[in-house]
C-alpha positions as CSV (number, residue, x, y, z in Angstrom):
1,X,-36.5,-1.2,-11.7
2,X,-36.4,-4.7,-10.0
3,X,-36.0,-4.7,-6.5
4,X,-33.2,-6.9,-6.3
5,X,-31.3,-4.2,-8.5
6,X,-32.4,-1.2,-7.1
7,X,-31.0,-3.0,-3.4
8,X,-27.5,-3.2,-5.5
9,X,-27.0,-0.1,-6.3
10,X,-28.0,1.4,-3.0
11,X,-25.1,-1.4,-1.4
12,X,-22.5,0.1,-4.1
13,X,-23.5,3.7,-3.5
14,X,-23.2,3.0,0.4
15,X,-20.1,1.2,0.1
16,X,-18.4,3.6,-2.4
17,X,-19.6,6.8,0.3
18,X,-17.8,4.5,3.0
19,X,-14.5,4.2,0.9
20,X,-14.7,7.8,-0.4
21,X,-15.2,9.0,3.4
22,X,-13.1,6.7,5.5
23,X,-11.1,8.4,8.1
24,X,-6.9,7.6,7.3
25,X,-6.3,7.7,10.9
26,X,-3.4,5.9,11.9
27,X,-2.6,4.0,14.9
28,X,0.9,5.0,16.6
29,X,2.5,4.7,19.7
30,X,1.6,7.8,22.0
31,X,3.7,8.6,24.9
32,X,3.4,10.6,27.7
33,X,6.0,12.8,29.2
34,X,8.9,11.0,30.7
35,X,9.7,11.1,34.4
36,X,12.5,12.5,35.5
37,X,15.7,9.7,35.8
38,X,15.5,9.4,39.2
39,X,11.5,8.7,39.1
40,X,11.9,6.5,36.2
41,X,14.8,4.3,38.2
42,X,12.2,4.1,40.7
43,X,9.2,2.8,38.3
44,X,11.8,0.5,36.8
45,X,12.6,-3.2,37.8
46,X,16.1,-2.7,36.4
47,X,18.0,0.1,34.8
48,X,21.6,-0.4,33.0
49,X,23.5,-0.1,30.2
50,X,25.3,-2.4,27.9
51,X,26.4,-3.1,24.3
52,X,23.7,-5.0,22.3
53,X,24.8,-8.0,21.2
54,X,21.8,-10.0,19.2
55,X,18.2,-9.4,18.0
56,X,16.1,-12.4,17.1
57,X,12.4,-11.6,15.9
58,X,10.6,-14.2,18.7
59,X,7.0,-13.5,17.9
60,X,4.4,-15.3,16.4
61,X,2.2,-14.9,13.1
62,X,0.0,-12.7,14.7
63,X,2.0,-11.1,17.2
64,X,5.6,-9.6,16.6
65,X,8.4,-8.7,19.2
66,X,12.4,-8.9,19.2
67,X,14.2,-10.3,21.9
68,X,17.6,-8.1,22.5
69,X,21.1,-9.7,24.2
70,X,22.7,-6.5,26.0
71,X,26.0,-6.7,27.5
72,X,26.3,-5.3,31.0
73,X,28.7,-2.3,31.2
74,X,26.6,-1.3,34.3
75,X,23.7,-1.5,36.6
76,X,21.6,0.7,38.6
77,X,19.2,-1.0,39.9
78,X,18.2,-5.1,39.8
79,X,20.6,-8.0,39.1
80,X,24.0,-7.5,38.0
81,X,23.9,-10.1,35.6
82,X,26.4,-10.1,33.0
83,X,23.9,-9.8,30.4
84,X,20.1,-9.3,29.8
85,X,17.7,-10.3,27.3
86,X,15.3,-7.1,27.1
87,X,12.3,-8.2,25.2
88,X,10.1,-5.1,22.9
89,X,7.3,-4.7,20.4
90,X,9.0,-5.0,16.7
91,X,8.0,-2.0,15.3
92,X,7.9,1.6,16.7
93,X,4.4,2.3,15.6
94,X,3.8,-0.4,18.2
95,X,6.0,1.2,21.0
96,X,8.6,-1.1,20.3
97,X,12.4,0.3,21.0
98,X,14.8,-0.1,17.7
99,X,17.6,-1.5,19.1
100,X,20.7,-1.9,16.7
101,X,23.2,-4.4,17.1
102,X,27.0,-2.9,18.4
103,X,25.3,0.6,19.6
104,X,25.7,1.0,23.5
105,X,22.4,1.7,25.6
106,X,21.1,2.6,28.7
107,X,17.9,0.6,29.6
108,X,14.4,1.5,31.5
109,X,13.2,-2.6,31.6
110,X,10.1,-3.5,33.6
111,X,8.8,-7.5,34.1
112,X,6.3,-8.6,32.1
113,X,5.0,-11.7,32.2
114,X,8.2,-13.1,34.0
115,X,10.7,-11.4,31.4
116,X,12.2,-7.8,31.1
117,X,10.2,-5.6,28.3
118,X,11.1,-2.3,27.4
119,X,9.6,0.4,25.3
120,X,9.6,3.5,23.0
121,X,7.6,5.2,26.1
122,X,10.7,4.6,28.6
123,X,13.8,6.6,29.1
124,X,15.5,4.2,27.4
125,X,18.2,5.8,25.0
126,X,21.6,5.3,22.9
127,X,24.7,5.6,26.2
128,X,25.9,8.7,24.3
129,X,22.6,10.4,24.4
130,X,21.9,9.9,28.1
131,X,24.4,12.8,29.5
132,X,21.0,14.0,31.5
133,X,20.6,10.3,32.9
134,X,24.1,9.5,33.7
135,X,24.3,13.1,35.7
136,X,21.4,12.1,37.8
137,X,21.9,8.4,38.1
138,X,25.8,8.4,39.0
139,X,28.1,6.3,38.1
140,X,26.5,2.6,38.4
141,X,28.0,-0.9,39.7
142,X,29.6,-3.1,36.9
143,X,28.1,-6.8,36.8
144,X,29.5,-9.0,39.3
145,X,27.6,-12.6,38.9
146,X,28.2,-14.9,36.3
147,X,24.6,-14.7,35.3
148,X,24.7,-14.8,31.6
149,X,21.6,-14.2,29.5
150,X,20.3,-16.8,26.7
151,X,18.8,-15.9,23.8
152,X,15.3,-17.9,23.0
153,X,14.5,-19.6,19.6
154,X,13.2,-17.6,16.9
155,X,9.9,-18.5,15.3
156,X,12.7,-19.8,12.5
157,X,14.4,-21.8,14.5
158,X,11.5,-23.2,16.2
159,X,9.7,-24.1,13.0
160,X,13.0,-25.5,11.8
161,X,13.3,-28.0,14.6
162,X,10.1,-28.6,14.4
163,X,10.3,-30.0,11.3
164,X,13.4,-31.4,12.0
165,X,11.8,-33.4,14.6
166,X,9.3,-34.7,12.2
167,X,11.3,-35.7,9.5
168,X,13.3,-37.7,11.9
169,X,10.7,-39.3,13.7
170,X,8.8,-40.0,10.4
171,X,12.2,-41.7,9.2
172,X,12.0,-43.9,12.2
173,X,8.5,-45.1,12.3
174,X,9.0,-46.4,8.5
175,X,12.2,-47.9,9.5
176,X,10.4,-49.7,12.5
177,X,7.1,-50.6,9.9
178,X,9.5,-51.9,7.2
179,X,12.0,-53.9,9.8
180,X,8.6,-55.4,11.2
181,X,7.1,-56.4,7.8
182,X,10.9,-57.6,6.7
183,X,10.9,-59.6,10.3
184,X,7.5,-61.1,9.4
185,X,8.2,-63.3,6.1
């Protein structure tokens, strides 16, 4: 047998072992145990709850997250803003919390990067599952400033302007070139 053959067949043996043999292993998000509410308050920059109000996906191609409006019914600990964009990972196998629009939550959020993140790993939780957290928290102060969150584009919207912007500045540069050459004769 030829070298050059016998060198194939060894790559497809290999290569058909590697596929026959390859680990399914998949990669989840893996918590540890919660603290306590108290300790968690602590380890948080702020903790309320509120009524979701939006979910825009904000990531990129490469890397997805949600960016959640929330409603302030009360605060614990941090701003009393009226409302709070909490920013997570977009799907659960990522650690990202699935918020859903209209439910009522309480929130663990801790800065990252300059914004509020939360996570599947946090005590966050639906309100009306978070008997063990309101107990131990108390009752909360209701938002007093006028500090109402914004939500930020989503990669829609920004690709939409974007080529919004385009078009429109395309449209005027021709208009500019063909007044010029129109102005010229």
């Amino acid at each position: 047998m030829n070298l050059l053959l016998r060198a194939g067949l060894v790559f497809l043996l290999l290569m058909t072992i590697a596929l026959v043999y390859q680990t399914n292993t998949a990669l989840a998000c893996s918590c540890a145990q919660n603290p306590d509410p108290k300790k968690a308050l602590g380890n948080a920059t702020a903790v309320f709850s509120g009524v979701v109000t939006d979910i825009k996906r904000t990531g990129g191609l490469w890397e997805s997250s949600v960016a959640v409006k929330i409603v302030t019914i009360n605060v614990w600990k941090g701003q009393k803003n009226n409302s709070f964009i909490i920013y997570t990972a977009e799907q659960s196998a990522s650690c990202g919390y699935e918020f859903k629009k209209g439910e009522e939550y309480i929130v663990y959020a801790y800065e990252n990067d300059g914004k509020l993140s939360t996570n599947y790993c946090s005590r966050t939780a639906l309100l009306k599952d978070a008997k063990e957290d309101l107990q131990a928290l108390g009752e909360g102060f209701p938002p007093n400033n006028d500090n109402s969150a914004r939500m930020p584009l989503s990669s829609t919207e920004k690709w939409a302007y974007g080529g919004a912007g385009s078009v429109l500045f395309a449209g005027t540069v021709f208009a500019v070139v063909k007044r010029k050459k129109r102005n010229t004769k």
